[in-house]
C-alpha positions in Angstrom: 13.8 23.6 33.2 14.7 23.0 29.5 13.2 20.2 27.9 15.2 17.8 26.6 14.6 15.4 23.3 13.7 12.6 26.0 10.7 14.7 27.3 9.3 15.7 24.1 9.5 11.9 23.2 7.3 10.6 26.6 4.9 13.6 25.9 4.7 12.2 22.5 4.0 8.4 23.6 1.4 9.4 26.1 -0.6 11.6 23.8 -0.2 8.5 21.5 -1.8 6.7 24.2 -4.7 9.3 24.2 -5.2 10.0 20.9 -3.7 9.6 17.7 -1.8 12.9 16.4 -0.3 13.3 13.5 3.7 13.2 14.2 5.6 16.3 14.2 7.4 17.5 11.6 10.6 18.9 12.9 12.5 21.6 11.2 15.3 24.0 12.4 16.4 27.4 10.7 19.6 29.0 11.2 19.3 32.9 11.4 23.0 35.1 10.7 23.7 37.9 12.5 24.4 41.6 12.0 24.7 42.2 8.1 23.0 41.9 5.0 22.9 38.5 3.6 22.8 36.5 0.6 24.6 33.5 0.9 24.7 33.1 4.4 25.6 29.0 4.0 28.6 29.9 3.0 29.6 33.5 3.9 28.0 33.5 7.5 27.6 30.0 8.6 29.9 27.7 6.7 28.7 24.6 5.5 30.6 22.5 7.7 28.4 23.7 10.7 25.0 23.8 8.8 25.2 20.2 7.6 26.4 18.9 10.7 23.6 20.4 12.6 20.9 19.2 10.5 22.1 15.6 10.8 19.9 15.7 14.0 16.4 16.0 12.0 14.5 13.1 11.1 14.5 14.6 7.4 17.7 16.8 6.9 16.6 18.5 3.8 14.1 20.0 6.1 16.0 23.6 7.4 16.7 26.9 6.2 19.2 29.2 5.9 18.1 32.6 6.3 19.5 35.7 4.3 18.3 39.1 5.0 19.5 42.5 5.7 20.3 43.2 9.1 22.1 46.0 8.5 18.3 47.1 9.4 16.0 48.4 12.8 15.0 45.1 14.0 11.7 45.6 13.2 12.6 47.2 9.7 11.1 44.9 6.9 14.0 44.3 5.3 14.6 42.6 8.6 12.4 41.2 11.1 9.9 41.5 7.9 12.6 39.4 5.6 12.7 37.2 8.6 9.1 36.4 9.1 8.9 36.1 5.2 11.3 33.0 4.9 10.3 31.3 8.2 6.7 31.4 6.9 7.8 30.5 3.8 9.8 27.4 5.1 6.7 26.4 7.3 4.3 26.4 4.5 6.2 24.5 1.9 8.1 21.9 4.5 5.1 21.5 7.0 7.0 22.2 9.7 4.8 22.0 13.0 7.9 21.5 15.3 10.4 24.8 14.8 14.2 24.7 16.1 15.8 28.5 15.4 19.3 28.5 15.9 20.4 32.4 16.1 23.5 34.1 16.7 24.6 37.9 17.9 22.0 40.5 16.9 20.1 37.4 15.1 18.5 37.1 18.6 17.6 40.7 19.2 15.5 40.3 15.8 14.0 37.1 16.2 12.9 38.5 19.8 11.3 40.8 18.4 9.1 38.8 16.5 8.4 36.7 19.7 7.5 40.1 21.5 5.1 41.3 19.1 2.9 39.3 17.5 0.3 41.8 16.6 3.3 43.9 14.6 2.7 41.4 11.6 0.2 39.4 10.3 2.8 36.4 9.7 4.0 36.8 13.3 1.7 34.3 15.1 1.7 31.8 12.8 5.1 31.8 13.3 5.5 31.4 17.6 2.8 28.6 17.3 5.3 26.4 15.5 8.5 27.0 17.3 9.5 24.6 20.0 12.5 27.2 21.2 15.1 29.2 20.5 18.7 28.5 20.8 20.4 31.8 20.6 24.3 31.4 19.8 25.8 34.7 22.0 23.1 37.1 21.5 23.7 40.9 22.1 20.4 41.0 24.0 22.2 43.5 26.2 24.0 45.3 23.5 28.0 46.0 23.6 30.5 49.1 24.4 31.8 48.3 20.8 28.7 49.6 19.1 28.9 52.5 20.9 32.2 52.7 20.2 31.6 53.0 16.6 28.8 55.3 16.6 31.6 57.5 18.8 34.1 57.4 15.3 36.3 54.9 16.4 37.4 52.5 13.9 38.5 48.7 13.7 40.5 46.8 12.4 39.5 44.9 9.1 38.3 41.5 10.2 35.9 43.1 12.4 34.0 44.2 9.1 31.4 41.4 9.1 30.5 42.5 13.0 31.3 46.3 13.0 31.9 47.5 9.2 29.9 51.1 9.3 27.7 53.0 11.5 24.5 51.0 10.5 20.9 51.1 11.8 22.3 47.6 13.8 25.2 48.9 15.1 23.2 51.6 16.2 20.6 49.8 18.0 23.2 47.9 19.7 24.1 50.2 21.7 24.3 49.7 25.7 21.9 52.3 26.3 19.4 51.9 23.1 19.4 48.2 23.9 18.2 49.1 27.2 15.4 51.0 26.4 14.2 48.4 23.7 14.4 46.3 26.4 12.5 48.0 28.9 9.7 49.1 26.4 10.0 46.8 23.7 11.5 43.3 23.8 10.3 40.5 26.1 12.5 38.4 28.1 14.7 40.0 30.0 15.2 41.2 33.9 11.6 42.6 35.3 9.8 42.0 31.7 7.1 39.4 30.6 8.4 36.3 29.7 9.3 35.5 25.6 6.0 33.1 24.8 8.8 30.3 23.8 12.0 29.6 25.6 15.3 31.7 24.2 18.7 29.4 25.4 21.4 31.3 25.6 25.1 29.5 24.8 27.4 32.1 26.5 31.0 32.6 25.3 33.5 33.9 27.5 36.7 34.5 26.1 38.9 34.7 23.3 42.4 32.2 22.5 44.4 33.8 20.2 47.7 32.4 20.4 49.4 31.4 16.9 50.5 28.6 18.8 47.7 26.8 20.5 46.0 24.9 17.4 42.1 26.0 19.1 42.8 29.6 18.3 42.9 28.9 14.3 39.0 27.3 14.4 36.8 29.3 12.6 39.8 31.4 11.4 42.6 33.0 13.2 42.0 36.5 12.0 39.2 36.8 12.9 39.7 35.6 16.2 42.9 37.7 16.9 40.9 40.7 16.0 38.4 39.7 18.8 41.1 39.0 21.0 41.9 43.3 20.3 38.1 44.2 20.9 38.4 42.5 24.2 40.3 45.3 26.2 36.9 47.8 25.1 35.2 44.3 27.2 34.7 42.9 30.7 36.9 40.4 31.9 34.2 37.7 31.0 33.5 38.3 26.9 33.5 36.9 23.6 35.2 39.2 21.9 32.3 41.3 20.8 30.1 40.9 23.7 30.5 41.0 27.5 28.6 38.0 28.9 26.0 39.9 31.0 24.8 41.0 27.7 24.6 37.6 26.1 22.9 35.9 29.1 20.4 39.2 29.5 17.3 37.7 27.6 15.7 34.3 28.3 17.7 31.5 30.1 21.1 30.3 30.0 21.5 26.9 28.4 25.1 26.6 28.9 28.2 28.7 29.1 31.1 27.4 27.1 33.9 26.1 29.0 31.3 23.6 30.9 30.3 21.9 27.5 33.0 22.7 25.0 35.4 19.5 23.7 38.7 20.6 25.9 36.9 23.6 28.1 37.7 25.9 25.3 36.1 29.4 25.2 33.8 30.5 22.3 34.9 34.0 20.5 32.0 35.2 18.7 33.1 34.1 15.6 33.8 30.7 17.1 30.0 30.2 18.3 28.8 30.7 14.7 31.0 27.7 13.7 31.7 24.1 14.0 34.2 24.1 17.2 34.6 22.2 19.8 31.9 20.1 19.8 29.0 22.9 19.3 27.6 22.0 15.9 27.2 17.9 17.8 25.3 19.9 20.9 22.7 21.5 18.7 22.8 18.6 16.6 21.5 16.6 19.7 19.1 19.4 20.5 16.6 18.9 17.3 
């Protein structure tokens, strides 16, 4: 069962009862998806979703944006190395003792891997002992038919750059059947494997609006939700756009699948759940 902000707070008064800890310093990090980074605020994230997330923490200046190459192996150091680097960083200079990470698409698969092997990196541990849980905005934890699509020469359309721009290392391990094997050898978390050592919520999208005339299909940009709304016939019936849903709900637990939370029952495209839309942004708000 997920915990909710109302169970952390009675486990906090009753160890007050018991003792007197020191209170904990909660933080949350947002972690971008396939490409390389350096101004992922703006370019990945949007300010609009960043700032209304982190009005849920005690101290709001107390989150970071990460920016690193994922064009990378997940467990390539400009990677899950980069990764480790900043949410160290962040922990030491902030005191954070009470981590949020808020991930989205192959963001997951490299913060999973962090979470599956601590004894790859020093910095690793230190790291799990601090996060609460992750919340992982349509992960490809399963991969998608698109990336194999690509690494098979077909080509797509412009606005699909920031998902599917080249044949990179990531679009490469997100294949079906490479995903599969990491799984099976190398991740934690999904179907038949060890469970992750913190919980991994999965927010599921499902579909794609793309009409020029329903208002919802323009949130977080119209292009690049049309051009999702393309990708979906390479998709099954239940996608994002990018990713069928099997493959978003394959790792951890499912926190919620959009229509059942979303202002409106509207779908999340992929682009969508990495924005402020219907109401997500005020969810993880309330989730800190």
């Amino acid at each position: 069962m997920r915990r909710t902000k109302l169970a952390l707070a009675l486990a906090a008064g009753a160890a007050v009862l018991c003792a007197s800890p020191a209170v904990a310093v909660t933080g949350v990090a947002f972690v971008h998806g396939t490409g390389s980074q350096t101004n992922a605020y703006n370019d990945y994230w949007q300010p609009a979703f960043v700032n209304s997330v982190r009005q849920g923490l005690a101290d709001q200046s107390k989150y970071v944006v990460i920016n690193c190459d994922f064009t990378q192996y997940m467990w390539d150091s400009r990677a899950a190395g980069c990764l480790a680097g900043q949410l160290s960083s962040f922990i030491s200079s902030k005191g954070i003792t009470d981590l949020v990470v808020i991930t989205h698409s192959n963001g997951g698969n490299v913060m999973r891997w962090i979470l599956s092997n601590p004894t790859y990196d020093s910095r690793y541990p230190g790291i799990i002992s601090k996060i609460r849980w992750v919340n992982a905005l349509a992960p490809s934890s399963a991969g998608t038919p698109l990336a194999d699509a690509v690494m098979n020469g077909n080509v797509f359309e412009q606005s699909l750059g920031w998902l599917l721009g080249y044949k990179s290392d990531a679009v490469r391990q997100q294949q079906t059947s490479w995903m599969a094997y990491y799984n099976a050898n190398n991740l934690l978390g999904t179907s038949g494997r060890p469970a992750l050592p913190k919980g991994f919520w999965d927010v599921v999208g499902t579909d794609v609006d793309s009409s020029p005339f329903d208002p919802d299909s323009y949130c977080g940009g119209y292009t690049e939700n049309l051009g999702l709304e393309t990708t979906q016939n390479w998709l099954a019936s239940c996608s994002d756009g990018f990713l069928n849903c099997t493959s978003q709900a394959a790792a951890g637990k499912v926190w919620f699948y959009d229509t059942s939370r979303m202002a409106g029952s509207e779908p999340l495209s992929h682009n969508q759940s990495r924005r402020a839309c219907f109401g997500l942004d005020v969810i993880l708000r309330n989730d800190l």
